[in-house]
C-alpha positions as CSV (number, residue, x, y, z in Angstrom):
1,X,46.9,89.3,-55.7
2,X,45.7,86.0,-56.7
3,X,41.9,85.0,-55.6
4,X,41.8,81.4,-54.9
5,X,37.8,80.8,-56.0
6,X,37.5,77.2,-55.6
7,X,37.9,77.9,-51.9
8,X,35.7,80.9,-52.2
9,X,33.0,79.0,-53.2
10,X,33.7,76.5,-50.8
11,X,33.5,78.8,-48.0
12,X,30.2,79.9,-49.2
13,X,28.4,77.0,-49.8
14,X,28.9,75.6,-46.5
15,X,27.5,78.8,-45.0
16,X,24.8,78.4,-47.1
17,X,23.8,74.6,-46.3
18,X,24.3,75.5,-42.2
19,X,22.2,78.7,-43.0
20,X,19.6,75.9,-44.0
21,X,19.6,73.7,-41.5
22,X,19.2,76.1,-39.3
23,X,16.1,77.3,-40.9
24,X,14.5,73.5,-41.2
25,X,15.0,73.4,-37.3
26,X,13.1,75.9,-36.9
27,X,10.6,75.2,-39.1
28,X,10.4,71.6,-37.0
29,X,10.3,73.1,-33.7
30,X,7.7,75.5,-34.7
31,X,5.5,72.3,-36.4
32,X,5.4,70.5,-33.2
33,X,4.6,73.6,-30.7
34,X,2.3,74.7,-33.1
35,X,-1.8,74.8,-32.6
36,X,-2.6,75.4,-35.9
37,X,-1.1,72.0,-36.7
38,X,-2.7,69.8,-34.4
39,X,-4.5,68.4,-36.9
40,X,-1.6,67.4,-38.9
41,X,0.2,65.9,-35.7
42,X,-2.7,63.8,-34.8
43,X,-3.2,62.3,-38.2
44,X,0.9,61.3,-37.9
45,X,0.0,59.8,-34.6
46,X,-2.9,58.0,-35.6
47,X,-0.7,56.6,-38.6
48,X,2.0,55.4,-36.0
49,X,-0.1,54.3,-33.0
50,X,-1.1,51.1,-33.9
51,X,2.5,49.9,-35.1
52,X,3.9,51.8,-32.2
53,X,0.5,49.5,-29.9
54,X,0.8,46.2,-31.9
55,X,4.9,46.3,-30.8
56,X,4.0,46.7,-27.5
57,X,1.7,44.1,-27.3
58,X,4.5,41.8,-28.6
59,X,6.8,43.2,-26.4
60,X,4.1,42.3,-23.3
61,X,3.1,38.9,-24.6
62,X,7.0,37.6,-25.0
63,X,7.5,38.6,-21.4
64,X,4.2,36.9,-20.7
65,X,5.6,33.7,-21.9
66,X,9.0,33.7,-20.1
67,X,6.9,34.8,-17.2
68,X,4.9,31.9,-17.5
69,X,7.6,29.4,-18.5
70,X,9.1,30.2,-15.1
71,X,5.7,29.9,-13.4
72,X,5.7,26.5,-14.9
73,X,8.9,25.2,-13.7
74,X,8.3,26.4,-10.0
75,X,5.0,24.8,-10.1
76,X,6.7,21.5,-11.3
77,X,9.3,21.4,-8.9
78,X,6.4,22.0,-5.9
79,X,4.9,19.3,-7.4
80,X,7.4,16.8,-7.0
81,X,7.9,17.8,-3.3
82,X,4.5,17.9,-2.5
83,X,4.3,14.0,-4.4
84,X,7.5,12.7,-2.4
85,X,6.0,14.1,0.9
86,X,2.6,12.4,0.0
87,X,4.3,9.0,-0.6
88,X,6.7,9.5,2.7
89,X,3.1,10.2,4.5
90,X,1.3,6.8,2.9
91,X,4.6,4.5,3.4
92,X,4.3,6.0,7.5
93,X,1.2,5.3,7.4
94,X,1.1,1.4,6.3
95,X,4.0,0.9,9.0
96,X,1.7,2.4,11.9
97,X,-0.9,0.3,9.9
98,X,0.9,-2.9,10.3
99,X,2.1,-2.6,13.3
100,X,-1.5,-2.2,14.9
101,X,-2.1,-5.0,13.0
102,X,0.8,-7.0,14.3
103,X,-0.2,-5.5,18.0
104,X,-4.2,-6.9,17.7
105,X,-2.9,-10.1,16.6
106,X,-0.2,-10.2,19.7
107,X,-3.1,-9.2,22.3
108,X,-5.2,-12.5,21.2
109,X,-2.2,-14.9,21.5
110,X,-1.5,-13.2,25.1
111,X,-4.3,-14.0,26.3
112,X,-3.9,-17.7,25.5
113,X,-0.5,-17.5,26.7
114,X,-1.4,-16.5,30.1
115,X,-4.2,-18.4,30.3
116,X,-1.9,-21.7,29.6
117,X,1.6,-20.9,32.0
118,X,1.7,-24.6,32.5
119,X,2.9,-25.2,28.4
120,X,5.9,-24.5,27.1
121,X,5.4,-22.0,24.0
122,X,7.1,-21.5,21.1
123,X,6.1,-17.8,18.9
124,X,6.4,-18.4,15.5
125,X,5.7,-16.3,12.4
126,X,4.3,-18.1,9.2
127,X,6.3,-17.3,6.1
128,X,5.2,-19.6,3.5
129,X,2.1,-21.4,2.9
130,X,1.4,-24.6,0.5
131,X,0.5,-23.6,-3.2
132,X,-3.1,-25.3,-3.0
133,X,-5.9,-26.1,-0.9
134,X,-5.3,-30.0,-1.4
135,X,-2.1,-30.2,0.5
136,X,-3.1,-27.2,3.2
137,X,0.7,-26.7,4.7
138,X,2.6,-24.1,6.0
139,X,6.1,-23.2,6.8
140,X,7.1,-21.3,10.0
141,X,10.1,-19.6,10.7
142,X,11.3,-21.7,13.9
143,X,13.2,-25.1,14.0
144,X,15.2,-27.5,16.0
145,X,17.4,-24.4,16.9
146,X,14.6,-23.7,18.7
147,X,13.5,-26.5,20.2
148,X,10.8,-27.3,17.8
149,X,9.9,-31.5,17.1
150,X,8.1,-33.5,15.1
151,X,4.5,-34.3,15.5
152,X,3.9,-31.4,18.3
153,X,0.5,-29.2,18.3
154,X,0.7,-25.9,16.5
155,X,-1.9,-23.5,17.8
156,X,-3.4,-20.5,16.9
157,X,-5.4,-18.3,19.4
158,X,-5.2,-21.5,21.8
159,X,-7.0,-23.4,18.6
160,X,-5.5,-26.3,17.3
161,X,-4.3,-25.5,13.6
162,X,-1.9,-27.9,12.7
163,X,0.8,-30.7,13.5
164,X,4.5,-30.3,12.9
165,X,5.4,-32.4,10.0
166,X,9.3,-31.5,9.4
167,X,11.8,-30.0,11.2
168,X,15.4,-28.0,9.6
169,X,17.3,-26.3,11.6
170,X,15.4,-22.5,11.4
171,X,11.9,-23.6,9.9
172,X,9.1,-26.2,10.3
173,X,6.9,-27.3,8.0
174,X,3.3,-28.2,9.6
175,X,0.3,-29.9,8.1
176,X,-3.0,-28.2,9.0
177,X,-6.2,-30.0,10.3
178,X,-7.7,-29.6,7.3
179,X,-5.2,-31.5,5.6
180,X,-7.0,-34.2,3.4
181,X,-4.2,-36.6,5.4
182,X,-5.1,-35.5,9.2
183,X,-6.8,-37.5,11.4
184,X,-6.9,-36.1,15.0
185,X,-8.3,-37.9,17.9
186,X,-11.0,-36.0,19.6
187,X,-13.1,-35.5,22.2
188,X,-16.6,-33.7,22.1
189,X,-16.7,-31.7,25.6
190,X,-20.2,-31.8,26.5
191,X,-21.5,-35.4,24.9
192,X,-18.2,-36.9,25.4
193,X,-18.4,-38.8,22.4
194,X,-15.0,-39.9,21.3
195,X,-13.8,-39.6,17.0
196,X,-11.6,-38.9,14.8
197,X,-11.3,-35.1,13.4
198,X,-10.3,-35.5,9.3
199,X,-9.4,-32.6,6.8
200,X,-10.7,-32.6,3.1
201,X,-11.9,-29.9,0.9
202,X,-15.1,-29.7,2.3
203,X,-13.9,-28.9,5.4
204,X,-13.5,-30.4,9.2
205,X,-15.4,-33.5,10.5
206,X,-15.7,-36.1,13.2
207,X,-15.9,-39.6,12.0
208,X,-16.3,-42.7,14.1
209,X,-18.9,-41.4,16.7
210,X,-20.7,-44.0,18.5
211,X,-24.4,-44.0,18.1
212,X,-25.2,-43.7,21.7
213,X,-23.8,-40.7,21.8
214,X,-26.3,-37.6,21.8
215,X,-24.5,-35.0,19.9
216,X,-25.3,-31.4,20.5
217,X,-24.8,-28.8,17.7
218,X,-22.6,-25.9,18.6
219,X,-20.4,-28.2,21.5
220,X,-16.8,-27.8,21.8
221,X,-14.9,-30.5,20.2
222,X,-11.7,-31.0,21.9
223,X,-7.8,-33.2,21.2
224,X,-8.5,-37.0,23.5
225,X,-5.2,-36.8,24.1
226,X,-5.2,-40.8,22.7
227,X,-2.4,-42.0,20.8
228,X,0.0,-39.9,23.4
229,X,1.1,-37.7,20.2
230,X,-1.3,-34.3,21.4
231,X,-1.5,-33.2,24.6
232,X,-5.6,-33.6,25.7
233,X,-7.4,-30.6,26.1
234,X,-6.6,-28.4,23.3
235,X,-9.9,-26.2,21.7
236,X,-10.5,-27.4,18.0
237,X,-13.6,-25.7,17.1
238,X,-17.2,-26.5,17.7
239,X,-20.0,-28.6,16.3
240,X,-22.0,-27.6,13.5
241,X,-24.6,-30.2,11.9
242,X,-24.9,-33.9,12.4
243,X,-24.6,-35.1,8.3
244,X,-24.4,-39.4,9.3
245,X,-27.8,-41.2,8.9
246,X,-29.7,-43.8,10.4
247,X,-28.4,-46.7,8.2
248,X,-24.7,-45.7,9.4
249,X,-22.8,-47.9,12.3
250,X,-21.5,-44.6,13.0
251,X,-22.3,-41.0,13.7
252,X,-20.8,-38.0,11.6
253,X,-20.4,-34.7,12.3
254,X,-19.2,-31.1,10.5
255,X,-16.8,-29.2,12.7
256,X,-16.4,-25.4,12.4
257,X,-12.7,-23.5,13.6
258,X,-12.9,-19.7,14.9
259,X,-9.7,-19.6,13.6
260,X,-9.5,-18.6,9.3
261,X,-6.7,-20.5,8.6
262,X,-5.6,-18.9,5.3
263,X,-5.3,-15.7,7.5
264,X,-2.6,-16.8,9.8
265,X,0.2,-14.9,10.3
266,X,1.2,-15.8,13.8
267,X,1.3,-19.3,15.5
268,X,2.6,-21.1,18.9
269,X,4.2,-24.6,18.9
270,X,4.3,-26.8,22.1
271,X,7.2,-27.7,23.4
């Protein structure tokens, strides 16, 4: 009988190397359950812990910063709401804003109106004013559509303001009193001295008072009505200082308006 050895062997050798394996898990197992190697097992540990820590604190700090990344974004987007709600709030708020405004303005001209329900009044909102102080002209937004004419009183507050200049079709232009180029005929309400009320830089005054005439500071000064142009009547403003001398033919005299002019927004035309 033939003996095949190679296989033999074979068969024995890998008995042999499962035999082994066998024995090295053992050996293992009893390492690990053992007490008498605690020592040995916490000197391995203490070798791996701080890799086994340091990745774990890299682990936790990664997810720290995709945490916080997301944090970011959400906070961003809140943000933006909250900063278009805010500017939705402030844009409300200037309309109410204006509007009161508008309103106040709207109470003082009703007043005049119902005080005066024997004139014919025309509402008219200012939309343009003259680039300087010399010229002192507005533009309103009514016209001959409107019935609006040349050379008629524009008032403010019941205050006399201005005299329609130029008339299109839907606007006006109007010269101011304080034109350098107006000269209104007037009236001073208590006194009853008679002049002329002229613009200029300085401001309003009455030239051509008589010398008789015993003007008191703080009078009304009133339109004549002379020349047929401006209906009599109409409030101006009131005295403030007599500046003509002794030497002078003539008495003058500085005239003050309630109304601030450069603050109009609002004004009524006679028709």
């Amino acid at each position: 009988m033939k003996i095949d050895l190679w296989r033999l062997t074979h068969n024995m050798n890998s008995k042999n190397i499962k035999f082994i394996a066998f024995i090295i898990a053992l050996l293992i197992l009893g390492f690990f359950f053992s007490s008498e190697l605690t020592q040995v097992k916490n000197f391995l540990f203490k070798i791996t812990g701080p890799v086994s820590s340091r990745f774990l604190s890299v682990s936790d700090s990664v997810g720290g910063f995709f945490k916080n990344i997301k944090e970011i974004g959400s906070l961003s987007r809140e943000n933006a709401r909250l900063l278009k709600e805010n500017n939705e709030v402030k844009a409300s708020i200037s309309e109410l804003q204006e509007v009161n405004h508008e309103n106040e303005i709207l109470k003082k001209e009703l007043g005049f109106i119902q005080s005066h329900m024997e004139r014919v009044l025309i509402p008219s909102r200012v939309i343009n004013r003259s680039p300087t102080s010399y010229f002192q002209t507005m533009r309103i937004d009514k016209g001959t559509d409107d019935g609006v004419e040349i050379k008629k009183a524009v008032l403010s507050e019941g205050y006399l303001i201005g005299i329609v200049e130029e008339v299109g079709k839907d606007y006006s232009e109007v010269s101011l009193i304080t034109n350098n180029s107006s000269l209104v005929p007037v009236v001073l309400e208590e006194s009853r001295g008679t002049g002329l009320l002229k613009g200029g830089l300085k401001g309003l005054s009455i030239e051509n008072i008589t010398l008789d005439t015993e003007i008191k500071k703080g009078e009304n000064v009133i339109t004549s009505g002379m020349g047929g142009e401006l209906p009599a009547g109409i409030s101006i403003g009131n005295v403030t200082e007599i500046i003509s001398s002794k030497s002078e033919i003539f008495q003058r005299a500085t005239v003050k308006s309630p109304i601030e002019l450069g603050k109009i927004e609002f004004v009524f035309v006679i028709k």
